[in-house]
N, C-alpha and C positions, 0 to 999 in steps of 0.2 A: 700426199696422203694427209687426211685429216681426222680430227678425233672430235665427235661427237658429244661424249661427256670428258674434257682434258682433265678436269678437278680428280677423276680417280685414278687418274696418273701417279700422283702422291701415294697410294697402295703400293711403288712400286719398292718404296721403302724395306719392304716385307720380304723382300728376297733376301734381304741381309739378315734374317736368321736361321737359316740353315749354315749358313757361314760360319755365323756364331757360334751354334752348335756344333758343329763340324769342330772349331779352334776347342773350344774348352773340353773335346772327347781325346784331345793327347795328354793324358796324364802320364806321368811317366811311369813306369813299372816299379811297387817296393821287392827290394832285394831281399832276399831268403837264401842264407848259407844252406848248402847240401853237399852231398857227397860230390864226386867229381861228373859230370854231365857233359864231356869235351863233346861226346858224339853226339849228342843232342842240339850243338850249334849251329850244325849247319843246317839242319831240317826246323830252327827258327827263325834264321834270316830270313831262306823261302815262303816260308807262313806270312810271318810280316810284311814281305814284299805282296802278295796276294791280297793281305786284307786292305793295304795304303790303296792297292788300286780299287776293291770295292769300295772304300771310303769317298775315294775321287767321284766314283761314278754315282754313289748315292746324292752329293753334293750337287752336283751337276743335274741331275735329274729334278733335286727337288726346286733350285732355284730356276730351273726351263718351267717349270709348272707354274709357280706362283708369278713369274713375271708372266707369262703366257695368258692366265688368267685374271692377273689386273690389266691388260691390252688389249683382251676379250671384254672386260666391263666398260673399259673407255670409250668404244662399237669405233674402231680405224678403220674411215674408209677411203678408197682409192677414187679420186678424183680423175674427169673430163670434161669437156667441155659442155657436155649437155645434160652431166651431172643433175640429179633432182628434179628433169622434168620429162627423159622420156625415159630412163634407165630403168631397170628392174633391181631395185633399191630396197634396202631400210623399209621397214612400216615410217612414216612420217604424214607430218599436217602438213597441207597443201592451203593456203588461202589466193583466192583466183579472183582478183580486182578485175571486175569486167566495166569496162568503160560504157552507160548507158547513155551518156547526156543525146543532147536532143539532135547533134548532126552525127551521129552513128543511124541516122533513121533517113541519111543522106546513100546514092545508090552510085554505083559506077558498075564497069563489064561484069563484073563477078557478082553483083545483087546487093544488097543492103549490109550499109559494115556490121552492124550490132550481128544478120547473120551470119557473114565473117567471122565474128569474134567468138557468135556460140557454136559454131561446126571447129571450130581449133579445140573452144575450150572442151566441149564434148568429146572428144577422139582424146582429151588430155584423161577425161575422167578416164573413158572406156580403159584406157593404158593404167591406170594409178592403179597396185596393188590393193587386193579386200584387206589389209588391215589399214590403207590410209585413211587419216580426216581429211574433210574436204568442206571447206568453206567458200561461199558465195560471197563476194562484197561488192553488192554494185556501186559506180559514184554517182546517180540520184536516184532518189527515194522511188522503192517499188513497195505498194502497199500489199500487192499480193503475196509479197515474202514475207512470211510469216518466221522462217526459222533461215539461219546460216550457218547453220552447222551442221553434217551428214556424216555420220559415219559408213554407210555402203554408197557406192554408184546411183542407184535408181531414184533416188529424191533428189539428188543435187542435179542430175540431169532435168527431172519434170521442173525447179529452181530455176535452170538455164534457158528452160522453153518460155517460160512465164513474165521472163525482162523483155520488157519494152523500151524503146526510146522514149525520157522524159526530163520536162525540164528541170532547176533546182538543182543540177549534177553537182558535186562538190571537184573541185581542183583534185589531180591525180595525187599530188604531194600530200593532202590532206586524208588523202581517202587511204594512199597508203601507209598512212599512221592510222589510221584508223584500223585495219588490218593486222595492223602488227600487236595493235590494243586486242585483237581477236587469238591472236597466237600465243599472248601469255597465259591463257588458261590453255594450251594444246593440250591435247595424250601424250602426243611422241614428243621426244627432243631434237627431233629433227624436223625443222620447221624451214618451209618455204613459200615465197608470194611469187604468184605470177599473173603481168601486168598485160591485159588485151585492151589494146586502143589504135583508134584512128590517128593518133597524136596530133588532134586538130589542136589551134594554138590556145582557144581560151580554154581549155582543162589544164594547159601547163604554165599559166602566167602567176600562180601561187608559187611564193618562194618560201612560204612555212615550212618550219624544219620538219623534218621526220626520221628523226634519229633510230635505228633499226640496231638492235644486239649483232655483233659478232655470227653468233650462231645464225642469223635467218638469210637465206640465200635471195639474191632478186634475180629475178628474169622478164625482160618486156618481149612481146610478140603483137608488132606491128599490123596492122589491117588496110587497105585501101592501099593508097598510093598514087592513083590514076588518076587522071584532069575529071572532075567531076562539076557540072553546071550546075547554079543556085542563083538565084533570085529572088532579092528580100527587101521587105521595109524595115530598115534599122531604124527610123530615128523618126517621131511626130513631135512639132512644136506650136503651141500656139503664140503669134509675132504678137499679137496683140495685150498690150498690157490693160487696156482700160476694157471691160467687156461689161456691155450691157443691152438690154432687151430690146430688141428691134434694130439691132445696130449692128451694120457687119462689121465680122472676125474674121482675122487672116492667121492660115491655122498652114504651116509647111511640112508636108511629108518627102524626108530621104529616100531612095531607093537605091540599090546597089545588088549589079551582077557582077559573078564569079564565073569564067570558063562561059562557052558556046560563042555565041555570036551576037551580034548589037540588033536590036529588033524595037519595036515600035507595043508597047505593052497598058492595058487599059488599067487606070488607079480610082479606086471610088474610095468618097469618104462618106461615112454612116453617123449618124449621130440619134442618139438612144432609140436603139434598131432600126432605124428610116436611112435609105440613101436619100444622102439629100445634094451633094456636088460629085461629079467624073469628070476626071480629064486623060489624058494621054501620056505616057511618060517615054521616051527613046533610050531607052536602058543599052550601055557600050560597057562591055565586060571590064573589070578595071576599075572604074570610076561610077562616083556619089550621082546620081542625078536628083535635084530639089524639084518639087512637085507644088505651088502654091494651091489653096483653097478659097475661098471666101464665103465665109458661114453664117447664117441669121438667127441668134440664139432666139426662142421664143417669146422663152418666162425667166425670171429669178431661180435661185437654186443651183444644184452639181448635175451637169449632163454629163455622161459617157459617151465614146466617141472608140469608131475606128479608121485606120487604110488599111483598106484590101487589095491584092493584086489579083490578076489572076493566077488560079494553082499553077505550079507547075513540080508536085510531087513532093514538097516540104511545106505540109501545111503549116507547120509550128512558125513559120516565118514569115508566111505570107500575110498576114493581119498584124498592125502592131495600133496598142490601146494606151488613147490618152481622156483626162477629165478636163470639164471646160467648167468652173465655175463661172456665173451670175449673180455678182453679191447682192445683197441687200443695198436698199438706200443709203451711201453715205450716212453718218450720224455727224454732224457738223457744229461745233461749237464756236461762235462768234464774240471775240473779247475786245471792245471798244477800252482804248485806255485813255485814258486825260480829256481833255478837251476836242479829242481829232475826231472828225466828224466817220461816221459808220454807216449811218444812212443811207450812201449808194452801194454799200458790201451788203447791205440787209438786201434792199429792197431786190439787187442782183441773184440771189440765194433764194431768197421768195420765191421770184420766179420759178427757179427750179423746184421747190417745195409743193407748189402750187399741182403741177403735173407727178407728183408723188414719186421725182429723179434726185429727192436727198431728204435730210429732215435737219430742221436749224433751233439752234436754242439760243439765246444773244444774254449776257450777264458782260457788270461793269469789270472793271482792273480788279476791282475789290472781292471780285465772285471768284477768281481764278481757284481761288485755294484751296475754296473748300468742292469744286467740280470735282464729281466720279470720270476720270480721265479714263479705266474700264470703258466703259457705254459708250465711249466716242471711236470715231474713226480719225475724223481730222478737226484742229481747231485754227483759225482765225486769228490773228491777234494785228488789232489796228493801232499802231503807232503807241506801244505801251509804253509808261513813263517809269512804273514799278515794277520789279518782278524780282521775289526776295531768293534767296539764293536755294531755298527750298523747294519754291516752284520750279527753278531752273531745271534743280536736280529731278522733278517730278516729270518734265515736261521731255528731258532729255530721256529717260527710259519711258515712255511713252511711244517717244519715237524710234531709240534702237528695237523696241517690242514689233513695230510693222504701223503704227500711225504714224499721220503726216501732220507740218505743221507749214503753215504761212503767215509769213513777218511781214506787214505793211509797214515802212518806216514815215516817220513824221517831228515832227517839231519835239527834240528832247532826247531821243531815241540812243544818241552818240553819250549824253549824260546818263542814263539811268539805266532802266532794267534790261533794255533790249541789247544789247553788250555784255550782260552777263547772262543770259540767254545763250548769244551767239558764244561765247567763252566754254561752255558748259558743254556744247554742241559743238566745239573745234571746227567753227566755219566760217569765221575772220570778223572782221569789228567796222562799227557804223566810225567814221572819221569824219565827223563838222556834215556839211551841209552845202550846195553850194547854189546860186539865184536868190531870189527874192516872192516872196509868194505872191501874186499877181503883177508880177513885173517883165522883164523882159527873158525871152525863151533863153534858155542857157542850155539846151542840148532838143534833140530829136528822138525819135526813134528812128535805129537803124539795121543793122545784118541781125538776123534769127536763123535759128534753128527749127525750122520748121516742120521736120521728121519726127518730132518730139511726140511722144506719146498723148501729148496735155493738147497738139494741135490734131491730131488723126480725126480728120471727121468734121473739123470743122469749117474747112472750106469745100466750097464746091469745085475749083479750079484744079486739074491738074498743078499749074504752079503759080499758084496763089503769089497777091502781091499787099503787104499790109498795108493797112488807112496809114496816115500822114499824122504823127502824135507830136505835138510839140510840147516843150517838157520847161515850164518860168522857174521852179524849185525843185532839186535833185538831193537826196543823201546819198554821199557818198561813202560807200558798205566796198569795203577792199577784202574779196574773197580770199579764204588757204581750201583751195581746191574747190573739186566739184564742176561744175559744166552751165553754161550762160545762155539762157535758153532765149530773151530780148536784150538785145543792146544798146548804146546810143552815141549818138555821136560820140561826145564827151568821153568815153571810154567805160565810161562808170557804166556797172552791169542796169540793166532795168530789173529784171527778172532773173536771176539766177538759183540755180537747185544743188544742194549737196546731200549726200547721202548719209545717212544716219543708222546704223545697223542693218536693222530688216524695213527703217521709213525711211525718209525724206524732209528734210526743210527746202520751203521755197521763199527764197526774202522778194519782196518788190519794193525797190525803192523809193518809189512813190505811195503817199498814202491814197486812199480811196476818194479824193479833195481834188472839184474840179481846180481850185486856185491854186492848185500844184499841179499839174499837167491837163492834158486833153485829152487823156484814157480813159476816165470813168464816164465820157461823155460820146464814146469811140461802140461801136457793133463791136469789137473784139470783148469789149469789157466782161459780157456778162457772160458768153460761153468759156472765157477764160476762167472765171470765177469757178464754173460749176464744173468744167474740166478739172480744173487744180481739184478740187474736192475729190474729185471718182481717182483721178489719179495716187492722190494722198492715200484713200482711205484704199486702195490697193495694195497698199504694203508689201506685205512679203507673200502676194499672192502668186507668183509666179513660181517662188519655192512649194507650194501647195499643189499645183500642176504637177510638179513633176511623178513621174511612175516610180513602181520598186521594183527590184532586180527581184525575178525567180530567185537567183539562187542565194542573195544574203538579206533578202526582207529590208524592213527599217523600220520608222517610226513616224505614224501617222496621228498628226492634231487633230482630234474634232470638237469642235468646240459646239456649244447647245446643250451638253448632252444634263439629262436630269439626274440627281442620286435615287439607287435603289437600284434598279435592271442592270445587267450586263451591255454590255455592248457586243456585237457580232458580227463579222467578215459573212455575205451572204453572194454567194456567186450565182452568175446568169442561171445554171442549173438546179438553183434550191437549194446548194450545200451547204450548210451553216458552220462556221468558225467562230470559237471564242478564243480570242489571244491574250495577251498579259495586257493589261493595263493599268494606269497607273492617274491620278488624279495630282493637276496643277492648275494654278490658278488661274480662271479661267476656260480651261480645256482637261479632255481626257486623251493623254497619251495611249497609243497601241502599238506595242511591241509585235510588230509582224516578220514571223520567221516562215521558215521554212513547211509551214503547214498550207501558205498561198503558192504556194510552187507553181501551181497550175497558170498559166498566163491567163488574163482574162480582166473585168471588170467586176468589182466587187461594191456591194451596198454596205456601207455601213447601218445597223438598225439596232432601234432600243427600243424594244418591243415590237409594234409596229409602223413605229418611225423614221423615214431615214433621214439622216443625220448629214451623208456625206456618198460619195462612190470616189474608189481607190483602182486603177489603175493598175496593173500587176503584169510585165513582162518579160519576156527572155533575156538572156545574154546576145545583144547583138554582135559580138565576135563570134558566137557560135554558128554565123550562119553563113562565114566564111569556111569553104571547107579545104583552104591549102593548109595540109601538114607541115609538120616541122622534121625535119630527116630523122631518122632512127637512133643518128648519132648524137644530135643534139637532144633529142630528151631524152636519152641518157644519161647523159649531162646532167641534166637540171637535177631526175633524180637521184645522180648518185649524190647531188651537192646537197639534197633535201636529204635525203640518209645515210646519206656516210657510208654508205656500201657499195661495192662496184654491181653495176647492171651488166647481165649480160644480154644481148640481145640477139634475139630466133627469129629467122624468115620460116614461117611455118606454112608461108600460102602456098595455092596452087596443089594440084595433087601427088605430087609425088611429094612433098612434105607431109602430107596427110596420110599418105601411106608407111612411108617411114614412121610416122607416129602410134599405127594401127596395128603395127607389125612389130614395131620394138625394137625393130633392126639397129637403132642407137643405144648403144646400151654405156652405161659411166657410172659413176660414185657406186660400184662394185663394195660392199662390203666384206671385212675381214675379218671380224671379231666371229664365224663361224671356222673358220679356219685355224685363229689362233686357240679356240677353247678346243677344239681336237689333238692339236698337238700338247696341250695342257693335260688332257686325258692321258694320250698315249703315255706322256710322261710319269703320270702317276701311275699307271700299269707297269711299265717298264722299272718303276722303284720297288714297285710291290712287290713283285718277281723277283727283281736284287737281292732285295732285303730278307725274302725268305727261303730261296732255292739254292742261293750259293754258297757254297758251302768248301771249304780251304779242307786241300785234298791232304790227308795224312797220309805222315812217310816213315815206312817200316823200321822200325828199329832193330838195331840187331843188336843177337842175344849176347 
């Protein structure tokens, strides 16, 4: 047995005055001399014996009353195990977490779980007493619920017809704090949640707390169960780092079935609404299958992109959307330092300048300073003699920002500024020099990496074999970390890259001087040049690809944007969104939550400009549909609330009926029982107290 309100338990204090009263009504009798009264003794004892026992029984009567009726305010009721959800009960608030997310919209033998979940929760309502609350809480956002709070049956039912599978679901652990937030303003004090889900595993990988009062009861009631088949594209990537116009992109889609059997299924990729590549995919229930692409961006600028499968009854799965930027022309800064000749980095850069695949601006050591490092993408720097500790500093958040930078070493380079450069940028230091400048070869060119993103594209050979560089003068640059992308005999790296925040440094140990090697004189020279540039000025574009989760948003940079106009989330359908944003240097941040729920492609627009398209998808665990047992999310949530879950097999009909019928009945209350016997008590005092009356005995004369 339990008590509902325990705190007026403390009333029961109150029985201890009639006690009281009772104690200070034996006064003892004051004595009066009279004549002799012998035979008056014994028709006193009798008296007294009579009224002690009325006394007793008034006492007893009054304190049965008052404890009676502080037991009746405290509402004790008698617990079972099905207690608060099918019993005929208490008036109490019910709050009903219906799990909506988007694979309740997933089917097995019995039909669609979300309709599972609303013919349970329905038959819950039909059963709940007319004095229950009844609240709706679904775990993702339904915009046609306008209200969650019903005090009769017939709205919260039309509530329950109205949920749809959608994306954006919140975690159960969250959504059931969020319910408990709904039950502190209840009517009743008898407050309960019950929990309908599919118990698919991404609604229960939240382990936020959701600390629930004492008082609120949990009960989960399971749906599904059954081996149910799904086939989805979880995952688009584009492999390609350097992307530019007329130039194939290798773009890979994941596929992955659940349940049925291995089958041969057709995958197209669409690009800003054109199919433009199809392939085949052999999907084996179980297991990833990769899907390659190869895509020919047109123009500059953000395309949108999808893979499609074919339906097979869970469209929210079947398409998954990614964005392909097309940047602009590298912006390229060229810093000739000292003496060391520049002239074939120029006229290599030109070239590409000339077809309008970069844009170059050339200034002495001395210009470094005062360049707006903003407006570029990547800079150049040939064999600098100078570079003051300010520049370092300038040059280093340049590049942890997403620019790139490229160190030609040269004659000095171990003395002066390019050392403190490399110091600045934790990427290891020029030590001496070694050959002679037009003298004899002191190393080669040897093993490469030729997967590199900087070579994608630039041979025509499956497995390409580099020209023959022989190399009269080498600095030798001893890397801390990073990856060696030309090497050479000698050991000493040629060309090596290390990463710098969201850019890149690329050092090459030779300066751009045929009298120091026979690479600026080599076909590699010049597509190397104008690769390292697209590469560099790619920064942290690959972080920019990426999508946002339906259900936690994030935060999307676009940078162009002008002051004055808002900025707006503008989806394939016309819907327009303004989200939070926030202005940094450079770019305007957008706080995108949960108002893009909807998976799909979005324009970014500022007025009528776009600026950018955002990318917006599902939870790909949700498109797994094996459950976790009944037992284990239990588990999780009684660990998220502190409260024991009980858990109800409600399916099938003859649960349904039992529910229909009431035939379970528990938490029987008793505070009707005890304020009757509080009555009767007070009836039976009144009566005492005024009808009985202590029988007189005859005197004789």
């Amino acid at each position: 047995m339990t008590f509902l309100n325990p705190l007026v338990l403390f009333g029961l204090a109150a029985a201890a005055i009639p006690i009281l009263i009772h104690l200070f009504n034996f006064r003892r009798p004051r004595e009066v001399d009279f004549s002799t009264l012998r035979f008056l003794r014994e028709v006193e004892r009798q008296s007294m014996r009579r009224v002690r026992i009325r006394q007793w029984l008034l006492l007893a009567l009054r304190t049965l009353a008052i404890v009676c009726l502080v037991l009746a305010f405290a509402q004790p009721t008698r617990q079972s195990a099905w207690d608060g959800v099918f019993g005929e009960t208490s008036a109490r608030s019910l709050a009903l977490v219906v799990d909506n997310s988007l694979s309740t919209g997933l089917r097995d033998a019995r039909g669609a779980l979300l309709d599972q979940e609303r013919e349970i929760a329905e038959a819950l309502i039909d059963a709940s007493g007319r004095g229950d609350e009844r609240m709706i809480v679904p775990t993702a956002p339904q915009p046609g619920l306008t209200s969650t709070r019903f005090l009769t049956p017939e709205p919260a039912l039309d509530a329950l017809t109205e949920l749809a599978p959608a994306s954006g679901a919140a975690a159960l652990t969250a959504t059931l704090a969020r319910a408990a937030s709904l039950l502190e303003d209840a009517t009743h004090p008898r407050r309960e949640i019950v929990v309908f889900s599919d118990l698919q595993a991404s609604t229960l990988t939240d382990s936020a707390s959701a600390r629930l009062p004492e008082s609120v009861g949990v009960t989960l009631i399971p749906v599904g169960g059954q081996t149910i088949t799904n086939t989805a594209v979880t995952d688009v990537q584009v492999k390609s780092q350097i992307v530019e116009p007329g130039r194939p992109v290798q773009v890979e889609a994941t596929i992955q079935r659940w349940g049925g059997r291995a089958e041969t299924i057709a995958v197209r990729l669409i690009l800003d609404g054109r199919p433009v590549a199809e392939s085949a995919a052999d999907v084996v229930p179980g297991r990833a299958v990769t899907v390659p692409f190869t895509v020919t961006p047109p123009a500059r600028g953000w395309l949108g992109g999808e893979v499609r499968i074919e339906p097979d009854g869970a469209e929210w799965d079947d398409a998954r959307y990614f964005t392909l930027r097309v940047p602009p022309p590298p912006r390229v800064l060229l810093v000739s330092g000292g003496d060391a000749r520049a002239d074939m980095a120029r006229l290599a850069l030109e070239v590409a300048a000339e077809s309008g695949a970069l844009t170059v601006t050339e200034v002495d050591e001395a210009g470094l300073s005062g360049a707006d490092l903003d407006a570029l993408d990547a800079v150049f720097l040939v064999a600098p003699r100078e570079i003051s500790s300010g520049e370092a500093q300038a040059l280093q958040r340049f590049a942890s920002g997403g620019g790139g930078i490229l160190l030609f070493a040269g004659d000095g380079v171990a003395e002066g500024g390019a050392n403190t450069l490399l110091d600045a940028l934790g990427a290891g230091r020029f030590e001496g020099a070694r050959g002679q400048v037009g003298g004899e070869v002191v190393a080669r060119l040897s093993d490469s990496s030729l997967d590199h993103p900087i070579f994608a594209g630039v041979f025509e050979d499956a497995r390409p074999r580099l020209e023959e560089v022989a190399i009269q003068r080498l600095a030798a640059f001893r890397a801390r970390g990073g990856q060696t992308l030309l090497g050479t005999t000698s050991g000493v790296p040629l060309l090596h890259e290390t990463r710098v925040g969201d850019g890149a440094l690329l050092v090459l140990s030779v300066p751009p001087d045929p009298s120091w090697s026979e690479l600026p004189e080599r076909g590699l020279f010049v597509p190397l040049l104008f690769r390292s540039a697209s590469y560099l000025a790619a920064g942290s574009e690959v972080a920019e690809r990426a999508s946002l989760d339906a259900r936690e948003g994030g935060t999307v940079r676009v940078e162009n944007a002008t002051a004055g106009a808002p900025l707006r989330l503008v989806s394939a359908s016309g819907v327009a969104l303004t989200p939070a944003q926030r202005t940094v240097p450079g770019a305007v941040l957008l706080e995108v939550g949960a108002e893009a729920a909807q998976p799909g492609l979005y324009r970014v627009m500022q007025g009528e400009r776009k600026l950018r398209t955002v990318a917006v998808n599902g939870d790909a665990r949700e498109s797994d549909p094996t459950p976790l047992s009944p037992e284990a999310a239990a588990e999780i949530l009684e660990t998220a609330s502190g409260r024991p879950v009980r858990v109800l097999d409600a399916s099938g009909g003859a649960g349904l009926e039992a529910l229909a019928t009431r035939e379970e009945t528990g938490g029987v209350p008793l505070w009707t029982v005890l304020l009757g016997i509080a009555l009767a008590a007070l009836v039976a005092e009144t009566l005492v107290a005024s009808r009985w009356r202590p029988e007189r005995e005859p005197v004789a004369a």
